[in-house]
N, C-alpha and C positions, 0 to 999 in steps of 0.2 A: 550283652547284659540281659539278664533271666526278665521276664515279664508276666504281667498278671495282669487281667481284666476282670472285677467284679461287680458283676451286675444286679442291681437289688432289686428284687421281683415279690417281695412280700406282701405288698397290697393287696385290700377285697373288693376295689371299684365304688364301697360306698358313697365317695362324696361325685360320681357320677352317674347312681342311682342305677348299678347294673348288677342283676345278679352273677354276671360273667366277671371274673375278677379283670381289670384294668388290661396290666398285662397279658392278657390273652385274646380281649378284643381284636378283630380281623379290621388292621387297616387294606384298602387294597386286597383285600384275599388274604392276607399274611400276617399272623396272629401278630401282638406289639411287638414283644418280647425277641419276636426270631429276627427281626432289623438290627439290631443292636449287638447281637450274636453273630452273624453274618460278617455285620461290617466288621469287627474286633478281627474275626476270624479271616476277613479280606487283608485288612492291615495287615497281617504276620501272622501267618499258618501254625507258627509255633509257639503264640503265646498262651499263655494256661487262663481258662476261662472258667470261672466259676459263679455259680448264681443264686442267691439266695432268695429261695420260696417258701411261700406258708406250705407247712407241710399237710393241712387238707385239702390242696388244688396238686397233689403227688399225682393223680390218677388224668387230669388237664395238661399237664404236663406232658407226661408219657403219650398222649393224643397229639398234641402241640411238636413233638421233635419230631415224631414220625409223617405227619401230616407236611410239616413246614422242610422237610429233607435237611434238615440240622441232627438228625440222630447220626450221622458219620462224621458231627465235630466233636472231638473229644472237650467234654463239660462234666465240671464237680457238680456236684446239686450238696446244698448243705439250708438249714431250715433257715427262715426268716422269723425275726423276734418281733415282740409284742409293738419296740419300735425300732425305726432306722436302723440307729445308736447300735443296738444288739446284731443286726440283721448282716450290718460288716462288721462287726467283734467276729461272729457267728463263721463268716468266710474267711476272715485274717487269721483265725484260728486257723481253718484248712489249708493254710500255705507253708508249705515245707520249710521254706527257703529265708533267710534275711537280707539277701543280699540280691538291689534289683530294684523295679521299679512296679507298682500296683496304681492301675485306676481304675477309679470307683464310680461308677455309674448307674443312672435311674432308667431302670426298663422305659418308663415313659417321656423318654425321648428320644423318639427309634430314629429322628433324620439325621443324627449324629455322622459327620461325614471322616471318611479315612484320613484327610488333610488334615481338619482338624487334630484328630486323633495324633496322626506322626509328629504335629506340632508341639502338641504337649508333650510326645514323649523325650523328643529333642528337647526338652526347655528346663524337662525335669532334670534328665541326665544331667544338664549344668547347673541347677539352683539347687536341687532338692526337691520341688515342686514347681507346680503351673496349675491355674484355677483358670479357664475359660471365664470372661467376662464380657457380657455390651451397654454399651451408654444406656440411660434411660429417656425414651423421648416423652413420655407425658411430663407435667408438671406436675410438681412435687411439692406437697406440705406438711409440716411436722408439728406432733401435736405438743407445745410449751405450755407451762401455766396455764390450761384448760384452754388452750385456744390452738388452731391450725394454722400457722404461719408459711409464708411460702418459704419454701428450701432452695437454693440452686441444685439443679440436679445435675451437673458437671461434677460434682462433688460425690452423687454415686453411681452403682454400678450393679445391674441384674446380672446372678451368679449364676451359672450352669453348672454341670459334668458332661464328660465325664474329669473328675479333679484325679490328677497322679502325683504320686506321691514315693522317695524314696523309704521302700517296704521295711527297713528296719526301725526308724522311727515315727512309721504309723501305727506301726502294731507298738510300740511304746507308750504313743498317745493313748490307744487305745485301750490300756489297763486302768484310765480315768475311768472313776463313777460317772455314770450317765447324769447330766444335767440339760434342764429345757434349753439353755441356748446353743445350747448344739445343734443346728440347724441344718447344718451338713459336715462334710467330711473336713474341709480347711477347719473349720470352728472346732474342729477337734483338737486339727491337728497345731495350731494359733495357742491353744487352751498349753500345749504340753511346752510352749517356750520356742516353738519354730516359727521359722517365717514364713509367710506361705507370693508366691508371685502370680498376678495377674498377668493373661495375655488374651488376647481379642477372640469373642467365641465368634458364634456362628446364629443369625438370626432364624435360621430355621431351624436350628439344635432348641426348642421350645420345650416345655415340658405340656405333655397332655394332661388334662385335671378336668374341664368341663365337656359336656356333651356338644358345646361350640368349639371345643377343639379337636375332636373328633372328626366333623364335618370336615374340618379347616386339614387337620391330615388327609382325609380321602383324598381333598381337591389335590395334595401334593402328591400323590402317591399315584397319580392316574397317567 
């Protein structure tokens, strides 16, 4: 079965105060970005891998493959939109093919491990999809009639990527008008009448966002 990995790389690092965009930050020596490229590319040497970047970090980029020895994987580059939403329209568009399976992943979560990864793909081949999911351990309140009541948090569940998805019916989804609750890729794909299946992520598949997660990668990454 044809396979596709897209990785969405269009962030500018603002909400962690870098002039260096997100994705190119060096954990460990090794820009974000090129973890996630790697592993994809460990998984299965021959699945098609495509990334979508703001097209003014093109010249970061070209630095970033050559530097990170990922210029000999074969990689679409296709631009990254104003948001998300567009940024995989943007890559799903560059996919030849309808038939097969596509997951869709956030540069900034480069500890994404290949288990994971085969799991999902194994899960999708049978439902149509698999969304990586983990319990939530804090405690949880929701806010009712102006007040914050406690929640059981057995009842949800912190979402990751990378989310796979059978490719004919996300690009389907994906002729929706963009709307704010699309939050990620299932919520698209939920919106167009599918069903989407959870299965257990990976506590260290986190997504990086603060300058304390940062840190918290280096320590992994040593």
């Amino acid at each position: 079965m044809k396979k596709t990995a897209i990785i969405v790389a269009g962030g500018t690092g603002s909400r962690i105060h870098s002039e260096t965009p997100k994705q190119f930050i060096p954990i460990g020596g090794v820009p974000m970005l090129a973890y996630s490229i790697k592993t994809f590319h460990k998984y299965d040497a021959e699945i098609e891998i495509i990334v979508a970047i703001n097209p003014d970090f093109s010249d970061q980029w070209e630095m970033l493959s050559k530097q990170s020895h990922i210029n000999n994987i074969p990689i679409k580059i296709v631009h990254g939109g104003k948001e998300r939403f567009y940024s995989v329209q943007n890559a799903l568009n560059a996919v030849n093919h309808t038939a097969g399976l596509v997951a869709i992943h956030d540069a900034a979560r480069p500890f994404v491990s290949e288990l994971l990864i085969e799991k999902l793909f194994n899960h999708a081949e049978k439902a149509g999809s698999a969304i990586p999911a983990i319990p939530i351990k804090d405690s949880v309140r929701a806010h009712v009639m102006d007040e914050w009541v406690v929640a059981d948090r057995t009842l949800f569940r912190a979402i990751q990527t990378p989310q796979v998805f059978d490719i004919e019916k996300l690009k389907i989804a994906y002729h929706q008008s963009y709307e704010s609750k699309f939050t990620d890729d299932a919520s698209v794909f939920e919106s167009a009448g599918n069903k989407i299946y959870l299965i257990d992520g990976e506590e260290n598949n986190f997504k990086i966002t603060t300058e304390k997660d940062i840190d918290y990668a280096e320590y992994l990454a040593r």
